[in-house]
C-alpha positions as CSV (number, residue, x, y, z in Angstrom):
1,X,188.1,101.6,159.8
2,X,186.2,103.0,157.0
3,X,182.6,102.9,156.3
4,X,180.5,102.2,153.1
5,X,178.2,105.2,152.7
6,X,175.4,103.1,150.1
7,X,173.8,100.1,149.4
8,X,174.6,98.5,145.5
9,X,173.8,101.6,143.4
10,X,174.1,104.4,145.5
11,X,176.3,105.9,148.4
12,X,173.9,108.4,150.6
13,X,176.3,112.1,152.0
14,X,177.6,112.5,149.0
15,X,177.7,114.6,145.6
16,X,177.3,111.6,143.9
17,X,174.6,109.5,145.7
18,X,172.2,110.3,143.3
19,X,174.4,109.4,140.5
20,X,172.6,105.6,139.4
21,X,175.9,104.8,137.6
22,X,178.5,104.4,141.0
23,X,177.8,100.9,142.4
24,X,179.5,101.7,145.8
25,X,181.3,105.2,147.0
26,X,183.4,104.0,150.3
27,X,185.2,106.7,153.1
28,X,187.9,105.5,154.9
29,X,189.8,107.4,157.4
30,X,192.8,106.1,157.3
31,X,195.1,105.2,154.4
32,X,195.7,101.7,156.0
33,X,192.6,101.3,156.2
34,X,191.6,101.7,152.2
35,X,194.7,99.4,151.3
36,X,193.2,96.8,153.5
37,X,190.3,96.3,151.8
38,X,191.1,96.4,148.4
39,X,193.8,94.1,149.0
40,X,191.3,91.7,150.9
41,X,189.8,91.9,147.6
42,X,191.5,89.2,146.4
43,X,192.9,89.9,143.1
44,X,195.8,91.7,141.5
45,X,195.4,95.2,141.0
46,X,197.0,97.4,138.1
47,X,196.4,101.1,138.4
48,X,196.5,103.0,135.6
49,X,198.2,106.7,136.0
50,X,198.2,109.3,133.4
51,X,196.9,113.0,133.1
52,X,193.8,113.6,134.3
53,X,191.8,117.4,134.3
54,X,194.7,118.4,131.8
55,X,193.4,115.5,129.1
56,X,195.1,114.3,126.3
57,X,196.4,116.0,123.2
58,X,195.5,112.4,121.3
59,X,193.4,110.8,123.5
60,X,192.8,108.1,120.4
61,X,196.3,107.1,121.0
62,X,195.6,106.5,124.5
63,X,193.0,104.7,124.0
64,X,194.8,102.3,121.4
65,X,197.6,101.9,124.4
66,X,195.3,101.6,127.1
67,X,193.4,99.0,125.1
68,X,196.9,97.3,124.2
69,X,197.8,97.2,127.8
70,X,194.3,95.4,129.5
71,X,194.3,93.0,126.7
72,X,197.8,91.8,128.1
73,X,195.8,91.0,131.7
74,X,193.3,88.7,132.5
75,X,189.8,90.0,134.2
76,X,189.7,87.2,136.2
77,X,192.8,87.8,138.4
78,X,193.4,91.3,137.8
79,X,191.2,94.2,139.4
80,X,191.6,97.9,136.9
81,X,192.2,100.5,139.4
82,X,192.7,105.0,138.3
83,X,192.0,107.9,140.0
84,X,187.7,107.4,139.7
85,X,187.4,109.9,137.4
86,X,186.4,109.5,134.0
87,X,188.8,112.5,132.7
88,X,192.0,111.9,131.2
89,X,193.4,108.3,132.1
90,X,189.8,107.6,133.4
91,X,189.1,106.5,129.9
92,X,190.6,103.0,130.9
93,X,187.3,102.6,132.5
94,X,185.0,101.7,129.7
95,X,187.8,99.9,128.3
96,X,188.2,97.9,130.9
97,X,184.5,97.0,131.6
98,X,184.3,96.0,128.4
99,X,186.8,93.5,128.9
100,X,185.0,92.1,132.0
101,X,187.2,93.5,134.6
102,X,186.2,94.8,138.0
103,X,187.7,98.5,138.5
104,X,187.8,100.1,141.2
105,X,188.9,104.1,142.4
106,X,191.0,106.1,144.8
107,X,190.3,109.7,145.2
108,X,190.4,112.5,147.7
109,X,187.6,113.5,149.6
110,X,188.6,116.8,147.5
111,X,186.7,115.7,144.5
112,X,183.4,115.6,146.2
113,X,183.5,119.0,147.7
114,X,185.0,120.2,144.4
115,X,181.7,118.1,143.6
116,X,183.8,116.0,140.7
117,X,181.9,113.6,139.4
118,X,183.0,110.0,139.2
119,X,183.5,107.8,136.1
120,X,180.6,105.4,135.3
121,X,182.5,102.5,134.6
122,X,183.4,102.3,138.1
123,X,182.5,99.3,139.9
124,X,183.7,100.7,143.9
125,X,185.0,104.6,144.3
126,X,187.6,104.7,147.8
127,X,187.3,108.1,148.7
128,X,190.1,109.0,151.3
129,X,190.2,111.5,153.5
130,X,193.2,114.1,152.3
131,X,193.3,117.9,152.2
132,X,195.1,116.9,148.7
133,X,194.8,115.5,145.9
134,X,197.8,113.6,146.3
135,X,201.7,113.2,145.6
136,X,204.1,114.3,148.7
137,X,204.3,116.9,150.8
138,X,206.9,119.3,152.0
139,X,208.6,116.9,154.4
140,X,208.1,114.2,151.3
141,X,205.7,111.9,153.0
142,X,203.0,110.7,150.5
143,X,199.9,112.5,151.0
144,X,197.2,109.5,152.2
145,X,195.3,109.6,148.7
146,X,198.7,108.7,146.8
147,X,199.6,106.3,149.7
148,X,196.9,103.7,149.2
149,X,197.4,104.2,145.6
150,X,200.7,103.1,145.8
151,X,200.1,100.6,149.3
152,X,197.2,98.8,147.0
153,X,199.0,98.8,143.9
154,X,200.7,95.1,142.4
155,X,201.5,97.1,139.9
156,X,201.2,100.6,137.4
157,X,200.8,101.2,133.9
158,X,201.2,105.0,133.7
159,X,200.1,107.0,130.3
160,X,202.1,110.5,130.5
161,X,201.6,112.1,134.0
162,X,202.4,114.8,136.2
163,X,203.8,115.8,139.5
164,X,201.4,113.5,141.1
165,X,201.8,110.6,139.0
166,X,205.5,110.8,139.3
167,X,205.5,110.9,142.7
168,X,202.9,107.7,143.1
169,X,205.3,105.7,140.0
170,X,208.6,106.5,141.4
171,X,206.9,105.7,145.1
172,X,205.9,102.0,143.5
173,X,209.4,101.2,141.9
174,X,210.8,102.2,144.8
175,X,209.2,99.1,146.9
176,X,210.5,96.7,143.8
177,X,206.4,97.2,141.8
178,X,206.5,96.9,138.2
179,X,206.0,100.6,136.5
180,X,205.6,100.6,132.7
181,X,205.6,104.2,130.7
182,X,204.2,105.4,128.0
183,X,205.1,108.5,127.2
184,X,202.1,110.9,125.9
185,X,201.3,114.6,125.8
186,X,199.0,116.4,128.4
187,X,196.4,118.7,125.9
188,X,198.0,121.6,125.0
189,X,195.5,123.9,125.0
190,X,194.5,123.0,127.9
191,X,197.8,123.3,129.8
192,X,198.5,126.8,128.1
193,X,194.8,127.8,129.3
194,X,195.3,126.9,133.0
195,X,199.5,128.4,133.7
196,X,197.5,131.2,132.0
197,X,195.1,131.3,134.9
198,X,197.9,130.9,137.3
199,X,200.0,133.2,136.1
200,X,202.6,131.5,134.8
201,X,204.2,130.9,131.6
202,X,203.2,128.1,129.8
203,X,204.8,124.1,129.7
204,X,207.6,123.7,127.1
205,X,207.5,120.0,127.0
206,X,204.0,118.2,127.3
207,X,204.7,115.2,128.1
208,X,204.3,115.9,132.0
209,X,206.4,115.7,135.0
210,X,206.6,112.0,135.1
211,X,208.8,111.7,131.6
212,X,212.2,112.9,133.2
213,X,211.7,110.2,135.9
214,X,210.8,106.9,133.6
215,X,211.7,108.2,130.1
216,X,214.5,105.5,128.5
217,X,217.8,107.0,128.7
């Protein structure tokens, strides 16, 4: 079972217990484990997907979509869940709290010993323990980060995405979950900057893995 690492405010063995703005940073082991307890939250949750290091080429317009999309929901039955941090598709986060929603995170342990900071606006960061940062593996088994993003999910609103978000979306229709798309373009510099750094020519089409998969035909 996992354990909470803080009181309200804090979470101690962490890069982010000093950080005054995370109410609650909880590591589970197991992925079974973190969809337990957000489900025994008791409310609806809609994650959010979307690019997140690569950012957006108009993040206004994401903004004006992601504001479009929590005014459709109500904050008293519906918990705001994304990836924890506040880049790319983490900007729901001040959006939603501004709404009055609880929000919540799922992230690899990855992102603290990458020593990634989390969004403010989150209410309760999941950290899982996962040697990835998510999506499937060779054998096509969700990795456990992407597992209880999919396991806690009622349902996704995804805002562009790549390889991982496709994976997690097409995951979630597959067990009958409502996925919406929006189709919008990862920032190009930014994508050209990092194939760059890999070696590797650079991306053709912005608008990320996850358009083939849920792009109308």
């Amino acid at each position: 079972m996992g354990t909470e690492t803080g009181g309200p405010r804090q979470a101690t063995g962490s890069p982010q217990a000093s950080d005054p703005h995370v109410a609650r940073v909880i590591h589970l082991a197991t992925a079974d484990a973190a969809v337990a307890q957000i489900r025994g939250m008791g409310r609806s949750v809609v994650t959010f997907l979307g690019f997140s290091g690569s950012g957006y080429e108009e993040p206004q317009a994401v903004e004006r979509a992601l504001a479009k999309a929590l005014d459709e929901l109500d904050p008293g039955a519906v918990i705001i869940s994304a990836g924890a941090t506040p880049q790319g598709i983490g900007a729901v986060y001040p959006l939603a709290k501004q709404r009055g929603f609880t929000t919540i995170g799922v992230v690899s342990a990855i992102a603290e010993k990458e020593r990634v900071g989390f969004a403010p606006d989150v209410d309760t960061v999941f950290v899982i323990a996962d040697n990835t940062w998510g999506g499937r593996d060779a054998s096509g088994k969700l990795s456990p980060t992407s597992a209880v993003i999919v396991g806690s999910a009622d349902a996704m609103i995804a805002i562009g995405g790549g390889e991982i978000a496709r994976d997690e979306a097409l995951a979630a229709k597959a067990m009958g979950k409502k996925v919406r798309y929006v189709a919008a373009d990862m920032n190009h510099a930014a994508a050209v900057k990092k194939a760059r750094a890999k070696r590797q020519p650079g991306p053709v089409d912005f608008r990320g893995a996850l358009h083939p998969a849920f792009a109308p035909k």
